[in-house]
Every structure is written in structure tokens, then in C-alpha cells.
C-alpha positions, -999 to 999 in steps of 0.1 A, spaced: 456 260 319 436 291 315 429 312 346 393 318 333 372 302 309 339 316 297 319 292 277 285 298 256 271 328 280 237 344 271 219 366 290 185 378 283 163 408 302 127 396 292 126 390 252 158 411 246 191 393 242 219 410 255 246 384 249 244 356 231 268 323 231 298 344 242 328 319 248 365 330 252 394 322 277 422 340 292 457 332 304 471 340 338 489 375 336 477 384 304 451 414 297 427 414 275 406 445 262 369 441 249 360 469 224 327 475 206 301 503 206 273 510 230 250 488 236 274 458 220 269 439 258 307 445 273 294 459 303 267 434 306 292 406 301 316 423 330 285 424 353 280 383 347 313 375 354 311 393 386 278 378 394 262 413 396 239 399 365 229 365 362 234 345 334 208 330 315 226 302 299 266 297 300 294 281 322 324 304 338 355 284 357 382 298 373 412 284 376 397 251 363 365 253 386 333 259 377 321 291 397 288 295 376 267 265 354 236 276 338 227 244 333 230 229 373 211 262 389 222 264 426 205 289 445 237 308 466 240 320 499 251 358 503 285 341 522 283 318 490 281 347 465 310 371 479 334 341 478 325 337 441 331 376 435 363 373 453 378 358 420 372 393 403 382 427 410 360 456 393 364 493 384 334 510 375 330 537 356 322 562 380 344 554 410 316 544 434 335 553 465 319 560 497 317 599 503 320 595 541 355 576 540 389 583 535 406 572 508 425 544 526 391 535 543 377 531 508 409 509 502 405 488 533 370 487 542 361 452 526 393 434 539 384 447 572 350 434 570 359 401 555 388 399 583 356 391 609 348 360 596 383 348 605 387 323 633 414 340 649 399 376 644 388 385 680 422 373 694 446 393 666 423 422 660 444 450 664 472 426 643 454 418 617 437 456 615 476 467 614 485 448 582 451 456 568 458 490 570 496 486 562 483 468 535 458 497 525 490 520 521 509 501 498 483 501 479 480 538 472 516 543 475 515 519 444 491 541 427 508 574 433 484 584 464 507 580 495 499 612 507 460 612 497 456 586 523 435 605 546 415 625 523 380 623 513 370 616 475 356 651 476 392 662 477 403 647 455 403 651 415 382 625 394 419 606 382 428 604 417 394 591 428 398 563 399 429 551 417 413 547 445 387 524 429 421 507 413 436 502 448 403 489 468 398 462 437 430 453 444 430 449 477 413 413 481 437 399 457 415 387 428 423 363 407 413 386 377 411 428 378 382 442 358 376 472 345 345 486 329 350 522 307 377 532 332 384 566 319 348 575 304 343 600 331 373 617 331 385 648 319 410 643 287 440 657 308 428 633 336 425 605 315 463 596 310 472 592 344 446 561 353 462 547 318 493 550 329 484 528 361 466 502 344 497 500 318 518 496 350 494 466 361 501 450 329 536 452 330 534 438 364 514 406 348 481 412 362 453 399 346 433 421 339 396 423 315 392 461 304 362 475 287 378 503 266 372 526 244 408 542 238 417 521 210 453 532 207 455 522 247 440 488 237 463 482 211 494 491 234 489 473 266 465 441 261 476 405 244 447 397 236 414 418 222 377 407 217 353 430 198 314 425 205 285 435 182 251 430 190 259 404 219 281 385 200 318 382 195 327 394 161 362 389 165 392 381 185 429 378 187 459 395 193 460 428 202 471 444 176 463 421 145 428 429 159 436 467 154 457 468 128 446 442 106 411 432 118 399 402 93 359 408 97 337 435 79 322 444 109 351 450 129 367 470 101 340 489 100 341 498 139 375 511 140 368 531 111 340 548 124 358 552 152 389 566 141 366 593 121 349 601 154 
């Protein structure tokens, strides 16, 4: 079974439709990359699935469960709505971490506030803030930052900021990591190392939805590949039949342009 199925999703913002009966599925531990220029609605479409926008039409499931049907609106309680985000993971584009933390604060902050609405918090506190925090290292060990722990992201260069991002998605155990233009504000010489972690991630199995625009990258590290035009999917497929032998006009002409750019 699928770990996540996305079925006829639209989303309009007043009269302008920004995706438009978008349907596709994805296997547990694969990745799949979703290219297409500006404007095509990739980041919109990583926005529904983490309930940060609203669909307008659509059903999502995870793991066979429905966690969003246009068609049987439910309003949701804040409680309701951060146990539906806790299926995805996201990586924005431009870190988002808080200035005032460390980077394993960063890491640990939402497992520590999520912690508190366990039962048995009040009698295991310093327990359960132990493994949090044990936790919270691993975590930047795995991204190369075992000894960034206690910095601030003003110390830090804009790769190594990313990897923070990396390791605090991570750190709820989602069902699915996301990643929205992950290397779009980095420096060139910056940009290989976050790649490098996210190929790592993929070797490890995780699955993982990455909004890309290093083709090459795409080609390389995901099984499967959608490209969007418009709000629609144009095409999709393997990774790199999609790349290397694309069988739409549209999406031939994309990678052309692009390769010329």
C-alpha cells in the first residue's frame, strides 16, 4: 500500500487556480522530486499537504487514512491540526529557525513541547527531557553538526543552518520528509553539502517529497519524478526516463530551457 495518496487536489486563491486535479501516490521509502518552473504550484501543493494551505477540492490519506476530504469539511481543532501535520516533515527554503535558540534547541524545541501533553510527563520530566535532548544530538551528529550543537544560527553558515532545518523536521518522526527549494538560498559552494545530506536520507529509505530545481540532483537520487505546469501534472514517472527521455512536449521543453539556462 502506498504510504501517501493524493487524489484530485485543487486549490484556488479567489478566481485563480493554483492547482488543479493533482493526483499521484508514493511508496514508503521512496523519494520523489517535483520539478517545474515558477509559479507551476509545487510549493503550493507542499503547503496542502502540510495543511499550511487548504485545499479547495481533493482527498490526501496517509498510510491508508484519510487525513484531508474536500468533500466531508471538518472544521479542526489546533490539537486536531498538529496531529495531522505530524505525518509531514518540511524544509523551507529559508531555514526558518529561531534566532534566539541554539541549534539543538531548534532541533528539540517541538518534541519538547509536544512531550507536555504526555500523561506521564510531570512524573518523568527530567527523563523524558534527557532522551529528548539525547535525541536532539543524534540528530545533528547525523547531519555533520555534533559540535554546532550549542551555537546560534547566526554562527553558523547558511548550509549549516539548512541542516538544522533537516534535523528539527526530522525530529518528530514523520511519516513523509518534505522539502521545498532546499538549496535556493544557498551559495553554489554551500549548496552540495545539504545535497549530500538529503542523498544520504535517500539511501537510508526515507521518504521524502523534494521541490527541486537541480535537475542533475533529481535525476540521481529520487525513484520517482512529477513535473507541474500551470497547476497541473504534465508528467510523471521514473526518475530518470522523466529526465532523460521525457515523452510530453511540454516537459521536453522545460528541461531544455533549463539546461540552456
Amino acid at each position: 500500500m502506498a504510504i501517501l495518496e493524493v487524489k484530485n487536489i485543487g486549490k484556488h486563491f479567489g478566481s485563480t487556480e493554483v492547482l488543479k486535479d493533482v493526483s499521484f501516490s508514493l511508496e514508503e521509502g521512496n523519494a520523489l522530486a517535483i520539478i517545474g518552473s515558477s509559479g507551476s504550484g509545487k510549493t503550493t501543493l507542499l503547503r496542502c499537504l502540510n495543511f499550511l494551505e487548504k485545499p479547495s477540492q481533493g482527498e490526501i490519506l496517509v498510510k491508508g487514512n484519510a487525513v484531508f476530504d474536500a468533500s466531508r469539511p471538518v472544521k479542526m481543532s489546533e490539537q486536531e491540526l498538529r496531529r495531522k501535520r505530524l505525518h509531514f516533515g518540511l524544509v523551507f527554503q529559508a531555514f526558518h529557525l529561531f534566532p534566539q535558540y541554539t541549534a539543538l534547541e531548534n532541533v528539540t524545541l517541538a518534541e519538547k513541547l509536544l512531550a507536555q501533553e504526555r500523561e506521564d510527563f510531570k512524573s518523568n520530566k527530567k527523563q523524558i527531557l534527557e532522551e529528548i535532548t539525547e535525541h536532539g544530538n543524534a540528530l545533528l551528529a547525523q547531519m555533520g553538526l555534533a559540535d554546532r550543537a550549542a551555537h546560534y544560527p547566526h554562527q553558523l553558515s547558511g548550509g549549516q543552518q539548512q541542516r538544522v532545518a533537516i534535523a528539527r523536521a526530522l525530529a518528530l518522526k514523520p511519516d513523509i520528509l518534505c522539502f521545498d527549494e532546499p538549496t535556493s538560498a544557498l551559495d553554489p559552494e554551500l549548496t552540495g553539502e545539504v545535497l549530500k545530506v538529503i542523498r544520504g536520507l535517500a539511501e537510508q529509505k526515507t521518504t521524502m517529497i523534494i521541490v527541486t530545481h537541480e535537475m542533475a540532483f533529481a535525476r540521481d537520487v529520487a525513484d520517482q519524478i512529477i513535473f507541474m505546469d500551470e497547476g497541473y501534472i504534465v508528467e510523471q514517472g521514473d526518475a530518470k526516463q522523466v529526465i532523460d527521455n521525457p515523452k510530453e512536449e511540454r516537459t521536453r521543453r522545460f528541461l531544455s530551457r533549463y539546461s540552456q539556462g
